[in-house]
N, CA, C and O atoms as a GROMACS GRO file, in nm:
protein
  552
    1UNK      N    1 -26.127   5.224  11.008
    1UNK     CA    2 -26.043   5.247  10.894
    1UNK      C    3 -26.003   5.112  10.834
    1UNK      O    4 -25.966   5.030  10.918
    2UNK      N    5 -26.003   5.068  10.690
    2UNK     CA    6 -25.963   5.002  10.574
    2UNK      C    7 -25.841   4.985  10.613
    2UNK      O    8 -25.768   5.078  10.647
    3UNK      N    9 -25.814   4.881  10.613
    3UNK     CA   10 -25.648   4.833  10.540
    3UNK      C   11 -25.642   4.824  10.397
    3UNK      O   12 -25.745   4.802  10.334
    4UNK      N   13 -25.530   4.839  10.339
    4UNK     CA   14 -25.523   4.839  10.174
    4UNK      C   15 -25.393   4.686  10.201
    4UNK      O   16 -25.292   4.698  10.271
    5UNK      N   17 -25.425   4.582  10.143
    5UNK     CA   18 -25.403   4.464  10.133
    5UNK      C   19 -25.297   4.454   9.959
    5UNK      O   20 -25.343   4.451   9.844
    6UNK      N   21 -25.183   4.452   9.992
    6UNK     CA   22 -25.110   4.464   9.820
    6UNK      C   23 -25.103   4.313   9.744
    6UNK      O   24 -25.014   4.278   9.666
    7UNK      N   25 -25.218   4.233   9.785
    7UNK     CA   26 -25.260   4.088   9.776
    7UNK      C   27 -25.293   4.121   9.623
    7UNK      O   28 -25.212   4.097   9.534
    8UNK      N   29 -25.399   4.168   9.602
    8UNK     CA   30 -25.450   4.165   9.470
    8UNK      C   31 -25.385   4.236   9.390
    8UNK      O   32 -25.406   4.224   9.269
    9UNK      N   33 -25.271   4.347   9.447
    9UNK     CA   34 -25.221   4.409   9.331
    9UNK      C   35 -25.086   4.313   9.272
    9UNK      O   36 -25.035   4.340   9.164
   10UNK      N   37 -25.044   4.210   9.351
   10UNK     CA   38 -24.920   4.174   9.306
   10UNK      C   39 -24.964   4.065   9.252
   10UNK      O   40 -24.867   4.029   9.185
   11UNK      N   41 -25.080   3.956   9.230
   11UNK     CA   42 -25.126   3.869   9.164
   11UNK      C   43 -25.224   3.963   9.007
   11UNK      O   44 -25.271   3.894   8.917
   12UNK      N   45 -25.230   4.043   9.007
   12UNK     CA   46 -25.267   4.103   8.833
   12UNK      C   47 -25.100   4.145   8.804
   12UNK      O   48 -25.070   4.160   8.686
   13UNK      N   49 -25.028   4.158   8.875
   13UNK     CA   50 -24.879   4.196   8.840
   13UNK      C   51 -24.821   4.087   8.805
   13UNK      O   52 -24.747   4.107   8.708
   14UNK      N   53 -24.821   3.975   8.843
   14UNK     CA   54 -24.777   3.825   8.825
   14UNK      C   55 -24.831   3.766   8.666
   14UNK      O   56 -24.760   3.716   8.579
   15UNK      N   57 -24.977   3.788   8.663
   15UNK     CA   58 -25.069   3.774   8.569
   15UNK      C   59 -25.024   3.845   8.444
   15UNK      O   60 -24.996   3.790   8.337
   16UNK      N   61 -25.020   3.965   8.467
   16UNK     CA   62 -24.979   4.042   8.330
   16UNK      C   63 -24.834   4.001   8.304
   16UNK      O   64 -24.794   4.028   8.191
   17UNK      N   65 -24.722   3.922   8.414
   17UNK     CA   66 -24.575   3.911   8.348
   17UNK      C   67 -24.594   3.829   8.292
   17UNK      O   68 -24.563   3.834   8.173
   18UNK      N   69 -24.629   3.758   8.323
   18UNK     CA   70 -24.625   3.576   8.276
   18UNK      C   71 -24.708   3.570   8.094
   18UNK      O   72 -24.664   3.507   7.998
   19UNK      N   73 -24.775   3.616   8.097
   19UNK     CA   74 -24.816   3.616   7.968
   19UNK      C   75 -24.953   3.507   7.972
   19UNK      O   76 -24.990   3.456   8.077
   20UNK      N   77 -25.012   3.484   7.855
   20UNK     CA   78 -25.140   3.362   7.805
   20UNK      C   79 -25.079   3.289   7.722
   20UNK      O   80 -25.032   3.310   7.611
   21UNK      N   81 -25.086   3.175   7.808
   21UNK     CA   82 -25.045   3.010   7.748
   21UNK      C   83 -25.197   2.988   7.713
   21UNK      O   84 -25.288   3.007   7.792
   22UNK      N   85 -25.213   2.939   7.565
   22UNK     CA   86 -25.342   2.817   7.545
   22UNK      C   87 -25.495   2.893   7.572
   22UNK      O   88 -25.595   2.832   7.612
   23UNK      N   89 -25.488   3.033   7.542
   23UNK     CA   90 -25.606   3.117   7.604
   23UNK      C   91 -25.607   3.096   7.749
   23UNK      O   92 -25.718   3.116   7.798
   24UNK      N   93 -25.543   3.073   7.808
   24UNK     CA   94 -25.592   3.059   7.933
   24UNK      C   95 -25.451   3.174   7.990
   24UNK      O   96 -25.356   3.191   7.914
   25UNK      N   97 -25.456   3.244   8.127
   25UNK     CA   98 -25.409   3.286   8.209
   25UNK      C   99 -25.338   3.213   8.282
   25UNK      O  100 -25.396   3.150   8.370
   26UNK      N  101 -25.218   3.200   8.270
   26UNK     CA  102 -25.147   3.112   8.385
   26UNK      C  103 -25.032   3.160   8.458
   26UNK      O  104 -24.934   3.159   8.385
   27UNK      N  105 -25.006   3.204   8.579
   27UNK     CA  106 -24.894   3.230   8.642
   27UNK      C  107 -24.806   3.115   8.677
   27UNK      O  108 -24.840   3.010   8.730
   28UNK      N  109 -24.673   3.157   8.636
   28UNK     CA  110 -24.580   3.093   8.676
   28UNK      C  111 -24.522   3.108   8.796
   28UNK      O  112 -24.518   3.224   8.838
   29UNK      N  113 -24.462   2.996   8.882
   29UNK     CA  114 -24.406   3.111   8.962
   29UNK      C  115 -24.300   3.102   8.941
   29UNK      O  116 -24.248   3.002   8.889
   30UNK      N  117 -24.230   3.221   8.982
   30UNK     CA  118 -24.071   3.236   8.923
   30UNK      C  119 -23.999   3.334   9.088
   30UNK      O  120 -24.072   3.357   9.184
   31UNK      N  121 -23.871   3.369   9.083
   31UNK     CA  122 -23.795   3.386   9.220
   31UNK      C  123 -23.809   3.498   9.195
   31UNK      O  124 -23.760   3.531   9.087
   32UNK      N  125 -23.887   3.620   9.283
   32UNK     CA  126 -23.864   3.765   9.300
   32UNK      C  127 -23.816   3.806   9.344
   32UNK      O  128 -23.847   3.776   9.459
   33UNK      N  129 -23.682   3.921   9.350
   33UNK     CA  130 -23.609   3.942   9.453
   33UNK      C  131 -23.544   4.070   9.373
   33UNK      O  132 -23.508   4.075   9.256
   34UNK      N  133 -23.541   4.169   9.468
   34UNK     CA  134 -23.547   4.282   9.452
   34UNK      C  135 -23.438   4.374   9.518
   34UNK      O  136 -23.476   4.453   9.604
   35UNK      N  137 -23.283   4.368   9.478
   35UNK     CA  138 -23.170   4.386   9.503
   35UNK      C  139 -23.104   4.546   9.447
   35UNK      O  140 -23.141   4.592   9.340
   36UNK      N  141 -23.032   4.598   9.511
   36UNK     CA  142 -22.978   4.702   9.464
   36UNK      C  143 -22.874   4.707   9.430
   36UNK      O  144 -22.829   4.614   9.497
   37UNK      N  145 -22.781   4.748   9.370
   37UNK     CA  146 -22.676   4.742   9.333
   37UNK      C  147 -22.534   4.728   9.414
   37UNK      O  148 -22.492   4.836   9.454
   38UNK      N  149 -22.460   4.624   9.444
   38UNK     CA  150 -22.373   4.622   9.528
   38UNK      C  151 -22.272   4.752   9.553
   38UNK      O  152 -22.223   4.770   9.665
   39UNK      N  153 -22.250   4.827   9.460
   39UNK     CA  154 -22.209   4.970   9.436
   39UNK      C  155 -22.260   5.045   9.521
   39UNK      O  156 -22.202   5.102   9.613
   40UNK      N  157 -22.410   5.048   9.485
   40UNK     CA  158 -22.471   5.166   9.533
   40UNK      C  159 -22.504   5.137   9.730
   40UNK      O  160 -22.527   5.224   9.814
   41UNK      N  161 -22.493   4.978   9.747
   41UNK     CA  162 -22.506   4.980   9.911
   41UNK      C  163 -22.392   4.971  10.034
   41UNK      O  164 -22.399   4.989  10.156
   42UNK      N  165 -22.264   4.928   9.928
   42UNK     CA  166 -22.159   4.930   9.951
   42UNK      C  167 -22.095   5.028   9.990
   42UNK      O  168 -22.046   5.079   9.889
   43UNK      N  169 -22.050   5.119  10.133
   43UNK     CA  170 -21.944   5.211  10.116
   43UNK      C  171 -21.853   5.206  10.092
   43UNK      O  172 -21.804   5.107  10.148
   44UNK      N  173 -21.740   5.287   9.998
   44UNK     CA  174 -21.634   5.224   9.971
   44UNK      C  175 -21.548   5.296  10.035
   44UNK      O  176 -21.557   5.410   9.988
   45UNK      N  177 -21.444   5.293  10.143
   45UNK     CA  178 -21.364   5.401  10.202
   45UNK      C  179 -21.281   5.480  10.098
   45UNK      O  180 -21.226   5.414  10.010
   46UNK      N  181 -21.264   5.633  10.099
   46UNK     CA  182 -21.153   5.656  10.017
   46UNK      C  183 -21.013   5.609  10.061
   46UNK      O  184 -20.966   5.608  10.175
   47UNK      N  185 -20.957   5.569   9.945
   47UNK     CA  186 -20.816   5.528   9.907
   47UNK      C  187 -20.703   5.640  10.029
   47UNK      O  188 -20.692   5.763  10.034
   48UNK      N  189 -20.644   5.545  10.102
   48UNK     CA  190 -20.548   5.599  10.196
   48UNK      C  191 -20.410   5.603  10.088
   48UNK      O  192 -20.384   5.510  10.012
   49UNK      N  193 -20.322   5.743  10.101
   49UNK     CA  194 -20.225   5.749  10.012
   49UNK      C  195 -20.101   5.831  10.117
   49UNK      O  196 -20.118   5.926  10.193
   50UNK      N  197 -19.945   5.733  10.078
   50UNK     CA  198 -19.893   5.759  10.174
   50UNK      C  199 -19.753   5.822  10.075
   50UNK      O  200 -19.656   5.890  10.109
   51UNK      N  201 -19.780   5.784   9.985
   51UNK     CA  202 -19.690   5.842   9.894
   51UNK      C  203 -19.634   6.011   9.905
   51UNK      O  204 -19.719   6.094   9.936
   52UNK      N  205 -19.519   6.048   9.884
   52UNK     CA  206 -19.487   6.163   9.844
   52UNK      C  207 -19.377   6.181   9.975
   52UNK      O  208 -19.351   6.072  10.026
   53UNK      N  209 -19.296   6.315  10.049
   53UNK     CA  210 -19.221   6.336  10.108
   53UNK      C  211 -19.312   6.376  10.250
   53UNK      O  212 -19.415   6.444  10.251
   54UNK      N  213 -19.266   6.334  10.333
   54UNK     CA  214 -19.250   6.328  10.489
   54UNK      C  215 -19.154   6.352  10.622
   54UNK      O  216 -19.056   6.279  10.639
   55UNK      N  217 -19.176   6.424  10.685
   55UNK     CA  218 -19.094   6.442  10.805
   55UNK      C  219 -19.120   6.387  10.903
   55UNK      O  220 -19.228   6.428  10.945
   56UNK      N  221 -19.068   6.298  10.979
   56UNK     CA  222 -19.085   6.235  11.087
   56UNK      C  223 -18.996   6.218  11.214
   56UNK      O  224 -18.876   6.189  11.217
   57UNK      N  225 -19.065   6.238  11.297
   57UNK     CA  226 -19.005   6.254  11.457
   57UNK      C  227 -19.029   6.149  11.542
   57UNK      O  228 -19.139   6.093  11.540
   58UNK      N  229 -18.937   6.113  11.619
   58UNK     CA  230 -18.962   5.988  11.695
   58UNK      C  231 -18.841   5.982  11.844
   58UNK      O  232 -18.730   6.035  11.848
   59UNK      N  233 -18.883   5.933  11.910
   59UNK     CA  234 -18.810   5.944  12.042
   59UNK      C  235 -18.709   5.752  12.016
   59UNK      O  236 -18.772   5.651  11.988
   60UNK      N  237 -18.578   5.753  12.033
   60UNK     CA  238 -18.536   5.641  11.998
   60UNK      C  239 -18.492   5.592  12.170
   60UNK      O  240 -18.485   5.670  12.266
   61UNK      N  241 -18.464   5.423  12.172
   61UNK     CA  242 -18.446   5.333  12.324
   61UNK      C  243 -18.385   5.442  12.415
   61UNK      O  244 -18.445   5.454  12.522
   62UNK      N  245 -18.318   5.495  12.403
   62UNK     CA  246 -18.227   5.629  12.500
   62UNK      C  247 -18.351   5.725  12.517
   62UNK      O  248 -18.301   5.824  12.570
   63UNK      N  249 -18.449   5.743  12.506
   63UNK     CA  250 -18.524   5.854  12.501
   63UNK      C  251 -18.489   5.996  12.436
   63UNK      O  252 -18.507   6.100  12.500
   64UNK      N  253 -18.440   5.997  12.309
   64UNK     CA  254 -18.358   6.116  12.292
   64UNK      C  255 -18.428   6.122  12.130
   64UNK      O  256 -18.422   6.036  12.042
   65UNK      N  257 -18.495   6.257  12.127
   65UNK     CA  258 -18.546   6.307  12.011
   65UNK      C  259 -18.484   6.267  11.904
   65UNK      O  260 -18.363   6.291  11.905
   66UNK      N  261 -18.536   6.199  11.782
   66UNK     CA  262 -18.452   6.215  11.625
   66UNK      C  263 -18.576   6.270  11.543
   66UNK      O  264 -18.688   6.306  11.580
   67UNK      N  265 -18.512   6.263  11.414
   67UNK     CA  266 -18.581   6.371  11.293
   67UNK      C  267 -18.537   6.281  11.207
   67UNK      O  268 -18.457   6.196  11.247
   68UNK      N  269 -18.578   6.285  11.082
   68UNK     CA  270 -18.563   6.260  10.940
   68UNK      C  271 -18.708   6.291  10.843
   68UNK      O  272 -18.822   6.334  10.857
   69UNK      N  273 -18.615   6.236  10.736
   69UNK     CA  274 -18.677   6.286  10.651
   69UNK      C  275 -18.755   6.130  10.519
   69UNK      O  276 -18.673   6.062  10.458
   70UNK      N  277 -18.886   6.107  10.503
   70UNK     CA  278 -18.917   6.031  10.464
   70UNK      C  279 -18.926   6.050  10.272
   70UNK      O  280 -18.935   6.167  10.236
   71UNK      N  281 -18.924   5.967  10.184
   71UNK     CA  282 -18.937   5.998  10.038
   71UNK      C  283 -18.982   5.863  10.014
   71UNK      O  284 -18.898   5.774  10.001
   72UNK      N  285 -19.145   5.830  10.002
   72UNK     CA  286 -19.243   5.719  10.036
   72UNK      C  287 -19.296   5.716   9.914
   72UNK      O  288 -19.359   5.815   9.875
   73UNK      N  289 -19.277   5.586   9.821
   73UNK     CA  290 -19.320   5.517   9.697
   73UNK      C  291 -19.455   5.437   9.763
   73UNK      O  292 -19.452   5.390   9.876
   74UNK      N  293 -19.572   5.429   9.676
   74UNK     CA  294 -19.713   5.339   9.737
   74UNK      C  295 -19.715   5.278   9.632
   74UNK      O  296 -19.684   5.340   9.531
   75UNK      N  297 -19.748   5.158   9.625
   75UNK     CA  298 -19.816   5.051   9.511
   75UNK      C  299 -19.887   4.930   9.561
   75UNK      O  300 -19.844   4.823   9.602
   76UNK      N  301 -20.045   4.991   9.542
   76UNK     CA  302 -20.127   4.951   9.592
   76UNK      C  303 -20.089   4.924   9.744
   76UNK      O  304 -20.082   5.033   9.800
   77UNK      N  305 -20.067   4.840   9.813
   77UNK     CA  306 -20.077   4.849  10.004
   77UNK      C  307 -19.898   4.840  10.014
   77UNK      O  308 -19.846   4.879  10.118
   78UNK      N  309 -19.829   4.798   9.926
   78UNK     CA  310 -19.671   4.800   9.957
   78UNK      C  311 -19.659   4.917   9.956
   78UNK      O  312 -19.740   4.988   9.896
   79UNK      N  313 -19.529   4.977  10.036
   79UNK     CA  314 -19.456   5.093  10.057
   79UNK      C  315 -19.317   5.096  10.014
   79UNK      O  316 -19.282   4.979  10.030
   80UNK      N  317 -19.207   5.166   9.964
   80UNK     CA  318 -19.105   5.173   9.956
   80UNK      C  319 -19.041   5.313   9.944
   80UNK      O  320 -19.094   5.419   9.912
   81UNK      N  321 -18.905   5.285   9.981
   81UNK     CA  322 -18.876   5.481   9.937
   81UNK      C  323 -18.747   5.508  10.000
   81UNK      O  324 -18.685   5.404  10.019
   82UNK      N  325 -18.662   5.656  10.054
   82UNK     CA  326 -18.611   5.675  10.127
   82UNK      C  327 -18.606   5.722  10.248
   82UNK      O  328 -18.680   5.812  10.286
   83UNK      N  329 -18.508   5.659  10.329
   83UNK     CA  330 -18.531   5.736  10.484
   83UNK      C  331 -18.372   5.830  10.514
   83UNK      O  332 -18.257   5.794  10.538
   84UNK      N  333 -18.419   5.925  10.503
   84UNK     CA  334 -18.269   6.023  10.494
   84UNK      C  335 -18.292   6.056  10.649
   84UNK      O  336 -18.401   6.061  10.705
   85UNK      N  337 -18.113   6.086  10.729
   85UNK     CA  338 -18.149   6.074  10.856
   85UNK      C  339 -18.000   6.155  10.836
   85UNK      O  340 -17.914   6.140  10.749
   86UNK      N  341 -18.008   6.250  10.960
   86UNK     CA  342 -17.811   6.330  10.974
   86UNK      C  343 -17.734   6.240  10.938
   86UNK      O  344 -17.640   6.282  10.871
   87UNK      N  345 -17.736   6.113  10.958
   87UNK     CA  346 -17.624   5.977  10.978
   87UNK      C  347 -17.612   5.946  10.823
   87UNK      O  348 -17.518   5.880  10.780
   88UNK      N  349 -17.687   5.984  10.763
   88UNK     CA  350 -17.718   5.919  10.613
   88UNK      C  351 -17.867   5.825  10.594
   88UNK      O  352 -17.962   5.806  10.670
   89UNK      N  353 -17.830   5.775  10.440
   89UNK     CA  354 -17.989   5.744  10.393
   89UNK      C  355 -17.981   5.586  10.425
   89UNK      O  356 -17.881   5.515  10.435
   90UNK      N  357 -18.156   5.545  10.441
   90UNK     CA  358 -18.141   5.388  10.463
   90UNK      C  359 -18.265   5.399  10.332
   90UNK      O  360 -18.332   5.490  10.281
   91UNK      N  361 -18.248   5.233  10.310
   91UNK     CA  362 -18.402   5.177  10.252
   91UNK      C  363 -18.472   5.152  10.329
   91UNK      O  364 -18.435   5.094  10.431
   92UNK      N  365 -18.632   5.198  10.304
   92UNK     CA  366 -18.704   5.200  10.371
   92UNK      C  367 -18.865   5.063  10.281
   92UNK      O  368 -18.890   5.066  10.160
   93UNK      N  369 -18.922   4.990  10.357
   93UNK     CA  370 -19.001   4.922  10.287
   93UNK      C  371 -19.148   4.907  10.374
   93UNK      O  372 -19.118   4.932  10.491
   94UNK      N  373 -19.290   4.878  10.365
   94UNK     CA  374 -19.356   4.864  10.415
   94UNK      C  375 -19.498   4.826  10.396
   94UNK      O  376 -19.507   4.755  10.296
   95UNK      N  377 -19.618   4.848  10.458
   95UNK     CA  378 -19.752   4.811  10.400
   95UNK      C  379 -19.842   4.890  10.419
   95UNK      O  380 -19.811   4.982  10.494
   96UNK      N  381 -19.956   4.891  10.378
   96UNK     CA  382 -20.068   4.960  10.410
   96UNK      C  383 -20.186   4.930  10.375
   96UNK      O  384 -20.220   4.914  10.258
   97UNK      N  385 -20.306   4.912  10.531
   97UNK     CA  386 -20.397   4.854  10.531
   97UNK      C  387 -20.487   4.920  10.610
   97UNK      O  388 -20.473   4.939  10.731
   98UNK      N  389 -20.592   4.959  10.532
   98UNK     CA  390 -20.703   5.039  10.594
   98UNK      C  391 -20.590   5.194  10.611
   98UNK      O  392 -20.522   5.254  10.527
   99UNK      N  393 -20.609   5.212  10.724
   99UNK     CA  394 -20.530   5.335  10.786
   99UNK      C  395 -20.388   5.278  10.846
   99UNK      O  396 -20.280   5.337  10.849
  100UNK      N  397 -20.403   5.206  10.871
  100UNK     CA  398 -20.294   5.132  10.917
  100UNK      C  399 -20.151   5.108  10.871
  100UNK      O  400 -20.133   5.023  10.784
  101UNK      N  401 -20.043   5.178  10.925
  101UNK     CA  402 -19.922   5.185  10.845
  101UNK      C  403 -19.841   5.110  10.924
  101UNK      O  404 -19.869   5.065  11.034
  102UNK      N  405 -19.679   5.092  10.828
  102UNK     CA  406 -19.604   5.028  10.887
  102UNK      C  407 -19.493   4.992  10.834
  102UNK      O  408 -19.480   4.897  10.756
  103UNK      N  409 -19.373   5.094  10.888
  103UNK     CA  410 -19.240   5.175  10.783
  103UNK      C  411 -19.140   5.045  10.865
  103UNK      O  412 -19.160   5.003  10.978
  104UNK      N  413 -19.060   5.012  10.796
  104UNK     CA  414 -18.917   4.957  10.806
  104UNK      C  415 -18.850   4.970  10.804
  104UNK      O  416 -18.802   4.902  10.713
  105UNK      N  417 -18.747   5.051  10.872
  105UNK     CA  418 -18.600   5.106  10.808
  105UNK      C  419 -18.527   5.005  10.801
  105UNK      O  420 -18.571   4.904  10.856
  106UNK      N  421 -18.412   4.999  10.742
  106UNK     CA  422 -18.314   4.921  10.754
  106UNK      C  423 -18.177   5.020  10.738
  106UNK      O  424 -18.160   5.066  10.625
  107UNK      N  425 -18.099   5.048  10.821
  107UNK     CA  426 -17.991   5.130  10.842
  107UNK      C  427 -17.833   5.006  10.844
  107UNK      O  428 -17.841   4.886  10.868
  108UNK      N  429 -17.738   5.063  10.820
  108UNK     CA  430 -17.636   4.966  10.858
  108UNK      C  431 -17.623   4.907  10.944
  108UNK      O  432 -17.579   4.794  10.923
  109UNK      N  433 -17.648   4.938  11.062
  109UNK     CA  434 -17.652   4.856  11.176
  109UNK      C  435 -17.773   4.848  11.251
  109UNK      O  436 -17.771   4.772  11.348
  110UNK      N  437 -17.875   4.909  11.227
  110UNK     CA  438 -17.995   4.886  11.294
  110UNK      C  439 -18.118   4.865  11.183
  110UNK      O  440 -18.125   4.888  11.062
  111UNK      N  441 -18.191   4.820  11.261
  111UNK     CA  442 -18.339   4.849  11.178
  111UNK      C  443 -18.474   4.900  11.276
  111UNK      O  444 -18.532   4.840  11.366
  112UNK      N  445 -18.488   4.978  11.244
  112UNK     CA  446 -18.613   5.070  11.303
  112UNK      C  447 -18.760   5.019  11.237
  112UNK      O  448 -18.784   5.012  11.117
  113UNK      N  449 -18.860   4.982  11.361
  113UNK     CA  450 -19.031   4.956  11.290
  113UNK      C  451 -19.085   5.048  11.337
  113UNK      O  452 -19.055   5.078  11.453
  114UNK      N  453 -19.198   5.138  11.255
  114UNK     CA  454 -19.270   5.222  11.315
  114UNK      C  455 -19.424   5.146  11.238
  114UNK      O  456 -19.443   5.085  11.132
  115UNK      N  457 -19.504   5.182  11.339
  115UNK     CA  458 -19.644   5.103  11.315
  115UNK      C  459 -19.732   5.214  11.381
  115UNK      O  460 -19.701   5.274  11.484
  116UNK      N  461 -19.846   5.232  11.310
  116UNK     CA  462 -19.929   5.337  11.390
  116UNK      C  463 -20.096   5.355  11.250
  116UNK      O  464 -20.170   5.266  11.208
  117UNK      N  465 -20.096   5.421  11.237
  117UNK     CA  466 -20.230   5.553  11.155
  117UNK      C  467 -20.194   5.607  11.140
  117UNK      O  468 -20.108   5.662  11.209
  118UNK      N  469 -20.245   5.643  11.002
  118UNK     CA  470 -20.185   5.751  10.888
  118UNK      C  471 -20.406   5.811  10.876
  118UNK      O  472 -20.506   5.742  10.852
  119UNK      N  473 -20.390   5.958  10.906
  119UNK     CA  474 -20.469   6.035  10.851
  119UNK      C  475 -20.505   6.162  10.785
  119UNK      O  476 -20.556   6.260  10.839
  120UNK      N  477 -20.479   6.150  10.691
  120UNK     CA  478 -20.454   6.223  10.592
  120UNK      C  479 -20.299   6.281  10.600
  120UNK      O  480 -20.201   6.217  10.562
  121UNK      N  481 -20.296   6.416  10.658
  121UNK     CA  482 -20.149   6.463  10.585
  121UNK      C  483 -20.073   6.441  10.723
  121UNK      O  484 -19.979   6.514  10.754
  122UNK      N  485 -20.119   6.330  10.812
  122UNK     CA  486 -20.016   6.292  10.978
  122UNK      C  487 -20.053   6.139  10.990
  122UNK      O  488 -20.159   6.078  10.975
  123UNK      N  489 -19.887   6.092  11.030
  123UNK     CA  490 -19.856   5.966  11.049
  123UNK      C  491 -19.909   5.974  11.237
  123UNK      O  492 -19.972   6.074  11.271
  124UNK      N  493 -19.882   5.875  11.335
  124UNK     CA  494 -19.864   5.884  11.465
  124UNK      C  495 -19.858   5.712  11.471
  124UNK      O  496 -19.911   5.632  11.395
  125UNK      N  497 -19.785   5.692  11.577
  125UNK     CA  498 -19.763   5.540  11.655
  125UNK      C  499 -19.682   5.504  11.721
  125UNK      O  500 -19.622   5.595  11.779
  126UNK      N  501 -19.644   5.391  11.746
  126UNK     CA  502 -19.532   5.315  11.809
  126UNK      C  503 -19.412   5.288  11.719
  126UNK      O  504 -19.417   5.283  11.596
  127UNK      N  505 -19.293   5.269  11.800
  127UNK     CA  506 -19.201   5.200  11.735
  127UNK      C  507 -19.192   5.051  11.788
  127UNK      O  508 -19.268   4.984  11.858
  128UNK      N  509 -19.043   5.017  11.715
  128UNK     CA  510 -19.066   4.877  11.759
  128UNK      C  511 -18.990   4.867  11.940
  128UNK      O  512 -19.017   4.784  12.027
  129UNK      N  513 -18.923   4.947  11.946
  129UNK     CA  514 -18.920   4.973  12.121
  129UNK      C  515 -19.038   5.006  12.224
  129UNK      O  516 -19.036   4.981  12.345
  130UNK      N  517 -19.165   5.081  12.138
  130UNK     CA  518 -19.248   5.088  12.240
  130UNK      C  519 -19.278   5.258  12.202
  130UNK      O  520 -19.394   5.299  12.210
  131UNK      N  521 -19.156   5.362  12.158
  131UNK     CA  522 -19.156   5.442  12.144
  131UNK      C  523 -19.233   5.546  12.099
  131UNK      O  524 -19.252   5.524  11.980
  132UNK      N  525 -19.295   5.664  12.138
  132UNK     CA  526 -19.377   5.710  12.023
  132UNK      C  527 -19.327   5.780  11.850
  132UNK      O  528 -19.212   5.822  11.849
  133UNK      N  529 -19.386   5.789  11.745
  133UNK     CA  530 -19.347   5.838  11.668
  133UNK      C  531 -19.446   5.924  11.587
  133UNK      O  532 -19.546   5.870  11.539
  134UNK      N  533 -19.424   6.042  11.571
  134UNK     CA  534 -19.527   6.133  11.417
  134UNK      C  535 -19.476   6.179  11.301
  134UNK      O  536 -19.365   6.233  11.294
  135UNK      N  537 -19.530   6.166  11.232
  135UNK     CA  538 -19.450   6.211  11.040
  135UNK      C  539 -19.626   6.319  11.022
  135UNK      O  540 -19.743   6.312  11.061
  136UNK      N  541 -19.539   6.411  10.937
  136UNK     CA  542 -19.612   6.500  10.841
  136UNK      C  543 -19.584   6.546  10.701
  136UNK      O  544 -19.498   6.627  10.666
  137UNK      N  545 -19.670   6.483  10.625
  137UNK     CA  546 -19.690   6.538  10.491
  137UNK      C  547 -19.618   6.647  10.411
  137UNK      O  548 -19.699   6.727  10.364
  138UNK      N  549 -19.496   6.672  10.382
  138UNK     CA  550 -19.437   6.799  10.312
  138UNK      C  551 -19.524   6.822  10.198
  138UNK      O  552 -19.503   6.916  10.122
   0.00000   0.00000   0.00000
């Protein structure tokens, strides 16, 4: 069996780009390179969105269940919003990267970090004690 050799087809391909200088046939050579669209090879992850109202549960240093209630502003990877809690409301501020979240409370006398993954309509992670914590999507 023949091999088919793409030798001669890409030198009449060269030949016909280049054009006739002076009656004569002349290839230039020039840089071939044969690229696809950074778009099209690129995956782009969809956009993680943390925005809107949340409930979240978390075990605090005493080991003793709390609740509240989250009201989460997104712009672009910053976070901001409210953290309503039985005790009353704090400001809340934070970031977001990849999946990767990471809420701040600031209360009158304390400040609470929760750090974890956000997927889709559920938060889950650590606090800044070590603690676990989960939020869900209202």
């Amino acid at each position: 069996m023949q091999s088919f050799s793409p030798a001669p087809v890409l030198l009449c391909v060269l030949l016909l780009a280049t054009g006739e200088v002076g009656g004569v046939w002349q290839a230039k050579a020039q840089p071939l390179s044969i690229a696809a669209s950074s778009a099209a090879t690129q995956e782009v992850a969809p956009e993680v969105v943390t925005a809107g109202a949340w409930q979240i549960s978390w075990t605090d240093a005493n080991g003793d269940s709390k609740q509240a209630s989250m009201q989460i502003k997104q712009e672009g990877a910053n976070l901001s919003g409210t953290f309503q809690a039985p005790r009353g409301s704090a400001k809340l501020t934070g970031t977001l990267q990849g999946s990767h979240v990471s809420i701040n409370v600031k209360a009158a006398m304390r400040q609470i970090a929760f750090t974890g993954l956000i997927d889709g309509d559920k938060m889950s992670g650590t606090t800044s004690t070590g603690k676990p914590w989960t939020a869900t999507r209202q």
